[in-house]
C-alpha positions in Angstrom: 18.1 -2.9 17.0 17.7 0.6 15.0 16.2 0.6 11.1 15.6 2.8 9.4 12.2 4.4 7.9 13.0 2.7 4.6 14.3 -0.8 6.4 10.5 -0.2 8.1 8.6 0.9 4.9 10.2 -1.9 2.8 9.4 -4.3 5.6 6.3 -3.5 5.6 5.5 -3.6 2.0 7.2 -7.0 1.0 6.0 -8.6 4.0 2.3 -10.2 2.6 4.1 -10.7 -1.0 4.8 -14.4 -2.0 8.4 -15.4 -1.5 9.2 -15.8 -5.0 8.8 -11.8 -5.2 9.4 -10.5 -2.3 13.3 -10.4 -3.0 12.9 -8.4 -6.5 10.5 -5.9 -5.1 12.3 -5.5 -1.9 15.4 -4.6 -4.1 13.7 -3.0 -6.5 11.7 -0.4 -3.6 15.1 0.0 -2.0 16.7 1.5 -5.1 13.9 3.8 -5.7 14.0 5.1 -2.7 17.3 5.5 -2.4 16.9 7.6 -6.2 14.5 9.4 -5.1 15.9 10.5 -1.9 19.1 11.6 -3.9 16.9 13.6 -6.1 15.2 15.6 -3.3 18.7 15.9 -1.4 20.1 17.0 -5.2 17.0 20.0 -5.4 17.7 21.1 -2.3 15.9 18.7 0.5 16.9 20.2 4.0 18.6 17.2 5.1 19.1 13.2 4.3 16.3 12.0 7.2 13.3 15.1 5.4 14.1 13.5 2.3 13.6 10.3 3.2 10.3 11.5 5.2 9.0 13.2 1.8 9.9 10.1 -0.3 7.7 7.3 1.9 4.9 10.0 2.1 5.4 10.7 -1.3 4.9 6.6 -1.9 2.1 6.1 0.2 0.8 3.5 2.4 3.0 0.5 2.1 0.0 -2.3 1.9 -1.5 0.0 -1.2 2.1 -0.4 -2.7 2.0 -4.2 -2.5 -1.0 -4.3 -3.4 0.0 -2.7 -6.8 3.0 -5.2 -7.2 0.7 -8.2 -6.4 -2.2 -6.9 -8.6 -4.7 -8.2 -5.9 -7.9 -5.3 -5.0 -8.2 -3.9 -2.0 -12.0 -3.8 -2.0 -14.0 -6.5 -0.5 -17.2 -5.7 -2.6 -16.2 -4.8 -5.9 -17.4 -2.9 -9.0 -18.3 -6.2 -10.7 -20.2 -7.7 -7.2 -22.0 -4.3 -6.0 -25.3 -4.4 -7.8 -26.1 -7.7 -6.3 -25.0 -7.0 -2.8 -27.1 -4.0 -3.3 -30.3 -5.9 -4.2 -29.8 -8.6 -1.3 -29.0 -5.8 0.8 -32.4 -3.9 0.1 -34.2 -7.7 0.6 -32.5 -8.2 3.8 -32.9 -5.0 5.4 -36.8 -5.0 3.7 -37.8 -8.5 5.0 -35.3 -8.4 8.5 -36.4 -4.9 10.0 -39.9 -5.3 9.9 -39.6 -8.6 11.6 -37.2 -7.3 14.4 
Protein backbone atom coordinates (compact mmCIF):
# COMPACT_ATOMS: atom_id res chain seq x y z
CA UNK A 1 0.00 0.00 0.00
CA UNK A 2 1.20 3.63 -1.23
CA UNK A 3 0.56 6.92 1.16
CA UNK A 4 1.40 9.70 0.86
CA UNK A 5 3.98 12.11 2.62
CA UNK A 6 1.12 13.81 4.40
CA UNK A 7 -0.85 10.18 5.11
CA UNK A 8 3.04 9.53 6.69
CA UNK A 9 3.55 12.85 8.39
CA UNK A 10 -0.01 12.83 9.88
CA UNK A 11 0.62 9.33 11.01
CA UNK A 12 3.31 10.03 12.52
CA UNK A 13 2.28 13.02 14.46
CA UNK A 14 -1.15 11.74 15.85
CA UNK A 15 0.19 8.49 16.61
CA UNK A 16 1.44 9.15 20.57
CA UNK A 17 -1.73 11.58 21.07
CA UNK A 18 -4.57 10.29 23.38
CA UNK A 19 -7.56 8.97 21.37
CA UNK A 20 -9.85 11.51 22.31
CA UNK A 21 -7.59 13.94 20.15
CA UNK A 22 -6.07 12.33 17.80
CA UNK A 23 -9.23 12.55 15.40
CA UNK A 24 -9.39 16.60 15.68
CA UNK A 25 -5.76 17.12 15.15
CA UNK A 26 -5.45 14.47 12.56
CA UNK A 27 -8.24 16.53 10.63
CA UNK A 28 -7.25 19.55 11.66
CA UNK A 29 -3.17 18.85 10.29
CA UNK A 30 -4.70 17.46 7.17
CA UNK A 31 -6.51 20.67 6.25
CA UNK A 32 -3.52 22.74 6.87
CA UNK A 33 -1.57 21.06 4.83
CA UNK A 34 -3.68 20.70 2.33
CA UNK A 35 -3.96 24.99 2.63
CA UNK A 36 -0.80 25.38 2.60
CA UNK A 37 0.14 23.22 -0.19
CA UNK A 38 -2.58 25.21 -2.28
CA UNK A 39 -0.81 28.33 -1.36
CA UNK A 40 2.62 27.34 -2.48
CA UNK A 41 1.09 25.64 -5.74
CA UNK A 42 -1.08 29.23 -5.95
CA UNK A 43 2.72 31.44 -5.72
CA UNK A 44 4.14 29.45 -8.04
CA UNK A 45 5.45 25.88 -6.29
CA UNK A 46 6.98 23.83 -9.29
CA UNK A 47 4.70 21.00 -8.92
CA UNK A 48 1.89 19.39 -6.39
CA UNK A 49 4.68 16.58 -4.81
CA UNK A 50 7.61 20.05 -4.11
CA UNK A 51 4.90 21.66 -2.42
CA UNK A 52 3.93 19.15 -0.40
CA UNK A 53 7.92 18.51 0.37
CA UNK A 54 8.22 22.42 1.31
CA UNK A 55 5.10 22.29 3.53
CA UNK A 56 6.18 19.13 5.99
CA UNK A 57 9.74 20.71 6.04
CA UNK A 58 8.20 23.87 6.53
CA UNK A 59 6.18 22.09 9.69
CA UNK A 60 8.98 20.33 11.17
CA UNK A 61 9.54 17.20 12.85
CA UNK A 62 6.26 15.53 13.47
CA UNK A 63 6.94 14.36 17.34
CA UNK A 64 7.83 18.37 18.02
CA UNK A 65 4.34 19.00 16.33
CA UNK A 66 2.51 16.68 18.81
CA UNK A 67 4.30 17.62 21.26
CA UNK A 68 2.90 21.27 20.75
CA UNK A 69 -0.84 19.92 20.52
CA UNK A 70 -0.32 17.76 23.74
CA UNK A 71 1.58 20.58 25.64
CA UNK A 72 3.93 17.88 27.17
CA UNK A 73 8.12 19.03 27.09
CA UNK A 74 10.39 17.46 25.23
CA UNK A 75 13.21 17.84 27.80
CA UNK A 76 13.98 15.25 30.31
CA UNK A 77 15.81 17.76 32.76
CA UNK A 78 14.05 20.82 32.67
CA UNK A 79 14.60 24.65 33.43
CA UNK A 80 12.75 24.21 36.75
CA UNK A 81 15.00 20.70 37.72
CA UNK A 82 18.57 21.79 36.36
CA UNK A 83 20.15 23.49 39.24
CA UNK A 84 19.73 20.45 41.37
CA UNK A 85 20.76 17.89 38.86
CA UNK A 86 23.65 20.22 38.55
CA UNK A 87 24.65 20.18 42.24
CA UNK A 88 24.12 16.21 42.57
CA UNK A 89 25.95 15.99 39.45
CA UNK A 90 29.15 18.01 40.75
CA UNK A 91 28.64 15.62 44.25
CA UNK A 92 28.61 12.60 42.27
CA UNK A 93 31.27 13.07 39.83
CA UNK A 94 33.36 14.81 43.06
CA UNK A 95 32.86 11.87 45.53
CA UNK A 96 32.63 8.83 42.58
CA UNK A 97 35.90 9.76 40.45
CA UNK A 98 38.25 9.88 43.07
CA UNK A 99 37.04 6.63 44.45
CA UNK A 100 37.19 4.86 40.94
Amino acid sequence: MTSSLTDRYVTATVRDLDDDQRVEVERELRTTIEDMIDGRLEAGAPSRPAAERGVLAELGDPVRLAAGYTGRPLYLIGPGVYPQWRRVMTVLLSTLVPLV
